[in-house]
N, C-alpha and C positions, 0 to 999 in steps of 0.2 A: 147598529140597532141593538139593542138590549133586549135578551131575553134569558130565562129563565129555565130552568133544569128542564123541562120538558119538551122547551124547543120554545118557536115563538109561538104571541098567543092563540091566534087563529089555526085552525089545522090541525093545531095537538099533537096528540103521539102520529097521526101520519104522518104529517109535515116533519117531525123530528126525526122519524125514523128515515123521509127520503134523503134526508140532510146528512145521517149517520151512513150510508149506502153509496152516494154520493162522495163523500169521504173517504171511505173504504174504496171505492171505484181510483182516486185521487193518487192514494198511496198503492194500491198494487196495480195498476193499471188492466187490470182485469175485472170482470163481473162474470156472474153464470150467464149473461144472454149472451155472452160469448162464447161457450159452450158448445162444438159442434153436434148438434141431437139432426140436425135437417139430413135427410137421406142426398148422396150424391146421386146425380142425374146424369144422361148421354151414355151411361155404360154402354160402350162397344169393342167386336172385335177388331185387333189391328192389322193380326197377321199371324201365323200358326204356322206351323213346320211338324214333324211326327212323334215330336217328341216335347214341343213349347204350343205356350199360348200367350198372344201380346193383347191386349186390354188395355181401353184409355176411358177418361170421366171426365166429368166438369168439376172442377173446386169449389169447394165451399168453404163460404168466410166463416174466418176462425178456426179451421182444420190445420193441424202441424203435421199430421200421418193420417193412413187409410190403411183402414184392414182389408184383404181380400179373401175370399171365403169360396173353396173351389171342392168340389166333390163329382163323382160321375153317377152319383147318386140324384135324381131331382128334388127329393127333399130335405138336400142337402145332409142326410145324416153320412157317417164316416169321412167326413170335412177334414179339408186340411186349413190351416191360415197360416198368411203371412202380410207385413207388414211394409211398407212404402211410403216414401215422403215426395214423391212426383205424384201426377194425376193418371200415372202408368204404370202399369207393371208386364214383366217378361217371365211369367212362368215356368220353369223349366222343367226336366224331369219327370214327363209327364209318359205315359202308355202309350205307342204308335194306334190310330182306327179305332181311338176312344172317345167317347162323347162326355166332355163333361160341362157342370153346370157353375158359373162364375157370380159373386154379386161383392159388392163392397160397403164398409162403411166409413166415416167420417169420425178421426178421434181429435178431439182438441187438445191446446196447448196443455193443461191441467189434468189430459188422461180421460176426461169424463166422458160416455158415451153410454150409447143403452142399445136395447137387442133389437129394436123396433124403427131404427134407420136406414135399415139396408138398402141399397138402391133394386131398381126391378131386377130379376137376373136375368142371365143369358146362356144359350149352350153354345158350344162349339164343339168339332170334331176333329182331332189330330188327324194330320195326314197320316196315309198307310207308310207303315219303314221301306224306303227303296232297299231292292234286294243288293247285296254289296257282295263282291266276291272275295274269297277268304283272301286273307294277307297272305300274299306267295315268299316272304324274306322278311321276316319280322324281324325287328331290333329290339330290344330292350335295354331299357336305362332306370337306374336307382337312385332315390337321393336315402343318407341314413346319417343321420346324428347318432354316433357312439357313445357320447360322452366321453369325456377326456377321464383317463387313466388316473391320474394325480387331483380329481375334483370328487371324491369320494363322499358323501353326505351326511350315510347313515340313515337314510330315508327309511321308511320299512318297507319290506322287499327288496332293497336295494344290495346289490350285492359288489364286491370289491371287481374292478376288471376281471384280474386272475381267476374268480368266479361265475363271470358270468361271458369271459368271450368266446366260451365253446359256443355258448348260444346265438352273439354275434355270426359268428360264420358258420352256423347252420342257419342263421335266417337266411344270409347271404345266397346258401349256396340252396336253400329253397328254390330260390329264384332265377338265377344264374345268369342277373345281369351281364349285358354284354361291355357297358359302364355303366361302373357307379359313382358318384359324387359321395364322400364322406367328410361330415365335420367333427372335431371335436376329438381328428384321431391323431391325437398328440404328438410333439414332437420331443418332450420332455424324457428322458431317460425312464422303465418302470423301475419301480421299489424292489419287486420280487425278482430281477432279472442282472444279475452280478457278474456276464460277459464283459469284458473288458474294452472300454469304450463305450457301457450302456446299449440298449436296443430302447427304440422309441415305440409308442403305439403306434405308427403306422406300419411302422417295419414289421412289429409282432401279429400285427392283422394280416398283410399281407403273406407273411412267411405262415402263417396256420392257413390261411387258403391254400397256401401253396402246398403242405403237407396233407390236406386233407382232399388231395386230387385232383383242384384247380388248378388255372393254369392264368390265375390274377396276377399283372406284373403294374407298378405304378407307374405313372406318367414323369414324376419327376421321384428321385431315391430323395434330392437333399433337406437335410435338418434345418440351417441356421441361415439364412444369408449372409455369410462372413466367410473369408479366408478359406478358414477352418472351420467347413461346415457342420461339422458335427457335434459343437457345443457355442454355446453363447458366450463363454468365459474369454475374457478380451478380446472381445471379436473388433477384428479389422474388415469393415462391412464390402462384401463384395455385392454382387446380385447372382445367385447363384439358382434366383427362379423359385426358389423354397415360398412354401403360403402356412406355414404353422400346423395345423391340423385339419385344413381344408385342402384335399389329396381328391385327385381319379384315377382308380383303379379298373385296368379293361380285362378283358378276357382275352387272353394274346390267341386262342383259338379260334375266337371269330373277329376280332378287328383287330385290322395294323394302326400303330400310333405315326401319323405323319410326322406332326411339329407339338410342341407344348410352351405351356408360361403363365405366369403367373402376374398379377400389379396389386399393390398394395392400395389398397383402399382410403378414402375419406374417416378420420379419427375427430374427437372433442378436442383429444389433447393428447399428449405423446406418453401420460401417463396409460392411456385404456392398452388392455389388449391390440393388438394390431389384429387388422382384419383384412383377409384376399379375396380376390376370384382368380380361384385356377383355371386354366383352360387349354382342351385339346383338341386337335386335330385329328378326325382318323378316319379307316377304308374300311366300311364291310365288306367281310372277304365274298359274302356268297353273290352279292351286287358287282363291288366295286366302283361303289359309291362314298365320297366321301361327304362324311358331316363334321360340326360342329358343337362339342360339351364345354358349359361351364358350371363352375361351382364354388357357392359362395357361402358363409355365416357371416352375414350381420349383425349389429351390435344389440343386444338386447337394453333393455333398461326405459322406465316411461317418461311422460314429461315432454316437452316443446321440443327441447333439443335433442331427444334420442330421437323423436321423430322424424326431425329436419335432419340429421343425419346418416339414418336409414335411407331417408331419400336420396340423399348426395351418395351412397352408397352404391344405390341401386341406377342413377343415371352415367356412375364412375362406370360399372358393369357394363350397362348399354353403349359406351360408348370407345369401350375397349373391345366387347365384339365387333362394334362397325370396324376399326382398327384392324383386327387380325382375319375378321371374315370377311377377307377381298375377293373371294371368290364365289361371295353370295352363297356361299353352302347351307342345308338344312342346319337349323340351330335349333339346340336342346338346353336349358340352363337349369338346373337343380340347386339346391340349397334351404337353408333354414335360416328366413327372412325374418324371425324376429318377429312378427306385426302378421296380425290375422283379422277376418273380418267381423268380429265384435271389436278391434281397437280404435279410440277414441284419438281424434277426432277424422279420422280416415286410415283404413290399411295401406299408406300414402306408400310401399315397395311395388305392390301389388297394383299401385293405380298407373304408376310409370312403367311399368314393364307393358302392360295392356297398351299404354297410349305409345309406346315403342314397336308394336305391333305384335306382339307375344301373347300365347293363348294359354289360359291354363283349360287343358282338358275337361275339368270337373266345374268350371262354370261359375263359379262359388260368386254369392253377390252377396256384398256390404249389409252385416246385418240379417243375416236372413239363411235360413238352411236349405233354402230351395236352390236350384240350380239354372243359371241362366238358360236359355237358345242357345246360346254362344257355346256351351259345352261341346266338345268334340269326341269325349268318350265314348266309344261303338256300345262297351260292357264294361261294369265298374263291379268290384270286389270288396265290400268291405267300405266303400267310400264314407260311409257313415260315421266310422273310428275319426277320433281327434289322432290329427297326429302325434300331436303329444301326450306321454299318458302318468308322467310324475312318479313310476314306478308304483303304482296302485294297482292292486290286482283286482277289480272291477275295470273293465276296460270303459272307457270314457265314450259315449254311442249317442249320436241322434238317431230322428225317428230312421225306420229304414230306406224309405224315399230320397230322404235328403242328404245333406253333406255335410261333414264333421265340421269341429275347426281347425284350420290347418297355420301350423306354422311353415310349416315346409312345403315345398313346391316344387312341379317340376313344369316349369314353362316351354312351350315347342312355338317354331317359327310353323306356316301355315302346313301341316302334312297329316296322314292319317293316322289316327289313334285306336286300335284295335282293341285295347284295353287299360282298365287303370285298375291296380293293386294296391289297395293299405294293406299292408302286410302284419295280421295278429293272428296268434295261435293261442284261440280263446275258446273253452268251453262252452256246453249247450245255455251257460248261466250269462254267458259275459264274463266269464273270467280269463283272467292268463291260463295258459296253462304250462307249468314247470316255471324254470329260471324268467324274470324278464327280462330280455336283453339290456335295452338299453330306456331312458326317460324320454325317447322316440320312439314310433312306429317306422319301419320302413316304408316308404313307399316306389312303385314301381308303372313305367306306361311302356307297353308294347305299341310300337310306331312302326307303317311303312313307310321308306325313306321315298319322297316324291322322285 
């Protein structure tokens, strides 16, 4: 049919316009009446515990996400939000014996949505906190990216090893992990250090703990897997248990080291960095209970294939503890996993270790700064710090409810968690304050051993 610039001739500019619209509809397969403006419906409670709220709704066509809008305020001022792509969410985080008021909206694919959709709301009340008796034998365990000796940047604030590892082993010794998990702490000879034979970063970490009145001994001393462990230069490969700069260091005052070892990891290709999980065996003395540490650095870098081999990374892990934990003992695994939960298209380390039955105490869910039910933290410190902080002296902070982003982790099999420690030593502003140790935070959980 022939027609004419304005469309055909009956109809006019209507007709032409629904033609143009229709077209438009054709090629992006969208329209605004797609648009999620309808309020969702059915808001109900799921389930609550004294510190989470569970919530479910009916879906609504053309929704990709839903906001949820939770305050204990009823007219909702001092609001928190967060965000969901199921018809549920798990609140965490929340005040034990507190009432608060929940409602949700409906965002579509394109983002679009207005202030006037909200569904009806609802309150609910946290259970009271059961009263818990104090931890009678506390353990505590570390995970701490140093940054490797020989990886120097020049970032600003950043300061050479030599300069900044007095402040290393006073975070350290802040704390006075019973183990700790360290990455990053090289096995490379230092620049500044012209003993004969070289000393490596871990040796020099270790030995200034040890000079400064600890009584830190490493799980495994060796440098190379070779022959001749203590350099790489024609090396005749033995397995001599070495993991590069991923070491556990214990406190030989409160725990005995049973057994230890190490496997070498899932790689691209034999050009990358090689990557371990080390792992030990040992007795708290005040118990005499044995458990189980590991500790791992995965490979960083983004893209389909760092992804997928993070993964194979982190199920190589899980299944080297089934391996060495035949005696079903508590397991603890630390490390800096590469992948946090803004990574795109899944924190995929963090989803296998959970589906392995692994807890991370801070609860942290995909996308979102609130913290699940599932958190097992009694009392958290600081959790709000990223743990990584680029050597910026502004420390890197969500709100103070919620929970940083973390690279690093410290994953526990089912037991109690008395507390969790990001460990910054920041002024009244958010700043560092003095040296910053390292382009990590420490972090740290006080556990009683079941």
């Amino acid at each position: 049919m022939q027609t004419n610039k304005h469309g055909v001739r009956f109809g006019g500019r209507i007709i032409a316009a629904f033609i143009i619209a229709a077209m438009l509809l054709l090629i992006t397969g969208t329209s605004h009446a797609n648009a999620a403006t309808a309020a969702p419906s059915g808001l109900k409670l799921s389930s609550k515990t004294s510190t989470s709220i569970s919530i479910s709704w009916n879906s609504v066509s053309g929704a990709s996400r839903y906001r949820v809008q939770y305050s204990t305020k009823p007219d909702f001022s001092e609001s928190a939000y967060n965000r969901f792509t199921a018809v549920s969410a798990d609140i965490g985080g929340l005040a034990s014996n507190t009432t608060y008021y929940l409602r949700v909206r409906a965002i579509s694919a394109d983002g679009s949505t207005n202030l006037t959709d909200y569904s009806a709301a609802i309150s609910a009340k946290t259970d009271a906190a059961a009263a818990l008796a104090p931890v009678s034998s506390p353990l505590s365990v570390a995970s701490y990216n140093v940054k490797c000796a020989n990886c120097f940047a020049g970032a600003a604030n950043e300061l050479p090893w030599a300069d900044r590892r007095a402040a290393v082993v006073s975070t350290i010794q802040s704390q006075m992990p019973d183990v700790i998990g360290v990455q990053e702490a090289s096995q490379g000879w230092l620049k500044d250090d012209a003993r004969p034979g070289g000393v490596s970063q871990f040796e020099d970490l270790q030995e200034r703990l040890q000079a400064a009145g600890t009584v830190y001994k490493l799980t495994n001393t060796k440098r190379n897997n070779c022959v001749k462990d203590t350099t790489p230069t024609n090396c005749v490969y033995a397995d001599q248990g070495a993991s590069q700069g991923t070491k556990l260091l214990f406190n030989s005052a409160t725990v005995d080291l049973v057994s230890q070892g190490s496997v070498a990891l899932p790689s691209i290709n034999q050009t990358d960095n090689a990557r371990y999980f080390a792992w030990g065996i040992f007795t708290q003395k005040s118990t005499n209970k044995k458990f189980f540490v590991g500790d791992a650095h995965l490979d960083p870098g983004g893209g389909t294939d760092y992804q997928n081999v993070r993964t194979a990374q982190t199920q190589a892990i899980t299944a080297e503890i089934n391996k060495r934990n035949t005696e079903n003992l508590p397991v603890l695994v630390t490390g800096d996993f590469n992948s946090h939960k803004w990574t795109a298209p899944t924190n995929a380390p963090y989803d296998v270790m959970t589906a392995a039955g692994y807890i991370d105490p801070l609860g942290n869910t995909y996308a979102s700064d609130v913290p699940s039910g599932a958190a097992t933290a009694e009392k958290t410190v600081g959790a709000n710090y990223d743990s990584f902080n680029a050597f910026k002296r502004q420390v890197n902070a969500r709100n103070a409810d919620g929970n940083g982003t973390y690279l690093d982790y410290i994953f526990t099999s089912k037991m109690r968690v008395a507390e969790w420690r990001t460990v910054v030593n920041a002024d009244s502003n958010g700043n560092f304050v003095g040296t910053i140790p390292s382009d990590h935070n420490m972090i740290r959980a006080t556990v009683q051993l079941p």
